[in-house]
N, C-alpha and C positions, 0 to 999 in steps of 0.2 A: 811832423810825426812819421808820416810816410817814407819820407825820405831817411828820415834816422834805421827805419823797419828796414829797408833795401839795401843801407848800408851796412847795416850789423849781417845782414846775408849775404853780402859779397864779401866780408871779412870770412864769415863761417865756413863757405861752400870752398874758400882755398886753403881750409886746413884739414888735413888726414892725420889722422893720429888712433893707435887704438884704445887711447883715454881719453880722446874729444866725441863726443857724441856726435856722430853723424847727421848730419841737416839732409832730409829728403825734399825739402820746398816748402811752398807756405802754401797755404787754402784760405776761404774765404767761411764764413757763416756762422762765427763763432763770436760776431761781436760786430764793431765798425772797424777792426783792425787786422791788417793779415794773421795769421795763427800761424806758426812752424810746425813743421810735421818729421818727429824724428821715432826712431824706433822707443817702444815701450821698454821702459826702465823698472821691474819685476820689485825691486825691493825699495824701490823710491828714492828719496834725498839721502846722503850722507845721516845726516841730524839723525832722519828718520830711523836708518839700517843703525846705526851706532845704539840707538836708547831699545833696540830690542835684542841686537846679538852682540853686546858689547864686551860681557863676562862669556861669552862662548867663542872669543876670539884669542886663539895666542897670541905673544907678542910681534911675530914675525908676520902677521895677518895684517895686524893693525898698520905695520910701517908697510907692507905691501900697499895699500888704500891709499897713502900718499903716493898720489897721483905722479908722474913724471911730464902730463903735460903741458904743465906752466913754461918747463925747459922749453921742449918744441916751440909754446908762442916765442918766449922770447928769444929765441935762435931765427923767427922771422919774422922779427922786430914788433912784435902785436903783443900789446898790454891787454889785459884780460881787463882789471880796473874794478871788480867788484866781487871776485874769489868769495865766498862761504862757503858752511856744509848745507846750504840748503840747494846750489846748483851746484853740488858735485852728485852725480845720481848713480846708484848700483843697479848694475843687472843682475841675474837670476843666479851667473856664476861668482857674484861678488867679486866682481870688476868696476873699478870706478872710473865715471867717465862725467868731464868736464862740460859746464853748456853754459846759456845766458851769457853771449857775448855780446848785450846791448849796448855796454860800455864800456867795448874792448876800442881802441885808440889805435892806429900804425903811427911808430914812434917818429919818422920824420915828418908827421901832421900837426906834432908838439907843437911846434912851434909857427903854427900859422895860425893866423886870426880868427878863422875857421873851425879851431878846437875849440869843443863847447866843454863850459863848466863844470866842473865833475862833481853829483850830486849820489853820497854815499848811501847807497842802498839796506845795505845792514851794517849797523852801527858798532855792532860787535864783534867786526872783524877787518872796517877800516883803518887806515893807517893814522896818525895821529895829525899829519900835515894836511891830509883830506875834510879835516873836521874845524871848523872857525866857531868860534863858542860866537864871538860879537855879528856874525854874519851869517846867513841861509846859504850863502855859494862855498864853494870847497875847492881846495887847489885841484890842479887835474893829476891825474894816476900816473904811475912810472914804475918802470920795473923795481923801482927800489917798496912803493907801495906795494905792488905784490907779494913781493916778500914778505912784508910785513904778515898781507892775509894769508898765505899759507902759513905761514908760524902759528898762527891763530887754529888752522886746519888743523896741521901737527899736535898741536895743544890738544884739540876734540878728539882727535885719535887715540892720542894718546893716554888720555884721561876720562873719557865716554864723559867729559864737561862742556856748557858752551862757555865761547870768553865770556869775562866777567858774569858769569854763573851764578851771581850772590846780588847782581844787582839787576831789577828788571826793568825799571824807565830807562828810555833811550837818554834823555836829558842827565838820568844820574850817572852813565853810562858815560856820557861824554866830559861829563866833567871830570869826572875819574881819574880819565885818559889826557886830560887839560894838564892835569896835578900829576904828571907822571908813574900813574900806576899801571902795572903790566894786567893783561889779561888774567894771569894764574895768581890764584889764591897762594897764602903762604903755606897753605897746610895739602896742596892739590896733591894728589895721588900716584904725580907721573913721577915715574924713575929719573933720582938725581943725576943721573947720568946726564942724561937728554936735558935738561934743564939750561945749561949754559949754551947749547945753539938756541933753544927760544930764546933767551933772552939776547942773543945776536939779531936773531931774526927781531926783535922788537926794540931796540936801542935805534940810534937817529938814524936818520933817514941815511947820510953818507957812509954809516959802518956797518949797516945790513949786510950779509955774505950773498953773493950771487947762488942761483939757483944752482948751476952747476955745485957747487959747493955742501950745498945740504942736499944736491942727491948723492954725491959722495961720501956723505956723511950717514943715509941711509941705507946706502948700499952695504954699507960696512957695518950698520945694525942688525944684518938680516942674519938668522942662523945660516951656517954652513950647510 
């Protein structure tokens, strides 16, 4: 466990970004485990900032919060691997900044023996390949799974919903997603527009669009 803790900090400590949350170090006395120590995030989780200023946001706010730093990881080759709105965190100025890299990967580790099982954290915004209905283990993450979670992101943003929103067991949740059902209700409230990138970003794993792709695609959402 130690060792996972020291890793996920040598991943963190060489990422700069100003939508990755800054890692100041880790302290001791908060458990039997190191504790990371990073600046105070004012409005809390994504989840959180969304279910209270979500009708006080225009649309160009809401695609602002889709974050840009998935690119950065994967421009130096680090899989993030468990993306939510609950560790995407705002600050005061309603900046959203990325954290919880305990099971971020560096992609030429893929394929060594050494790459530990990838066991999906929130179920509601894993990729479909990550999740083994017959088994407790899960494939490992790839940038084509990210994708999948920030589509899922997108979706919350865009909809002040979480995925699958209508169902609350993890178990009915995953079977859901077994029987090919996307995150978003039929009747969800996001703009038909944007609805055909989710549904890229959630179709199989080989036809996901690259990140660069869907920030091209929000860039060009944003008012003038």
């Amino acid at each position: 466990m130690f060792q996972r803790i020291y890793g996920e900090v040598r991943v963190w400590t060489t990422l700069h970004h100003k939508n990755i949350l800054r890692l100041f170090g880790t302290t001791s006395g908060f458990g039997s485990l190191p504790a990371f120590v990073t600046p105070w995030m004012e409005r809390g989780s994504l989840t959180n900032y969304l279910s209270i200023e979500f009708f006080n946001l225009m649309d160009g706010d809401k695609f602002i919060l889709i974050t840009t730093a998935i690119q950065y990881l994967h421009d130096r080759n680090v899989i993030h691997g468990n993306l939510t709105g609950h560790n995407i965190l705002i600050d005061s100025k309603g900046n959203a900044h990325v954290t919880d890299f305990g099971l971020s990967v560096i992609l030429a580790e893929c394929d060594s023996s050494s790459c530990e099982t990838y066991y999906p954290g929130s179920i509601r915004w894993a990729a479909p390949e990550l999740i083994d209905l017959a088994d407790e283990e899960a494939g490992k993450p790839t940038t084509h799974s990210d994708v999948y979670s920030l589509g899922c992101v997108i979706f919350q943003v865009l909809s002040g919903k979480l995925p699958y929103d209508w169902l609350a067991d993890p178990f009915h949740i995953m079977a859901a997603r077994h029987k090919g059902m996307q995150p978003m209700a039929g009747d969800s409230s996001v703009d038909r527009r944007h609805v055909p990138l989710l549904q890229e970003c959630w179709s199989r794993s080989s036809d996901r669009p690259t990140v660069d792709h869907i920030l091209s695609y929000v860039q060009s959402a944003l008012p003038p």
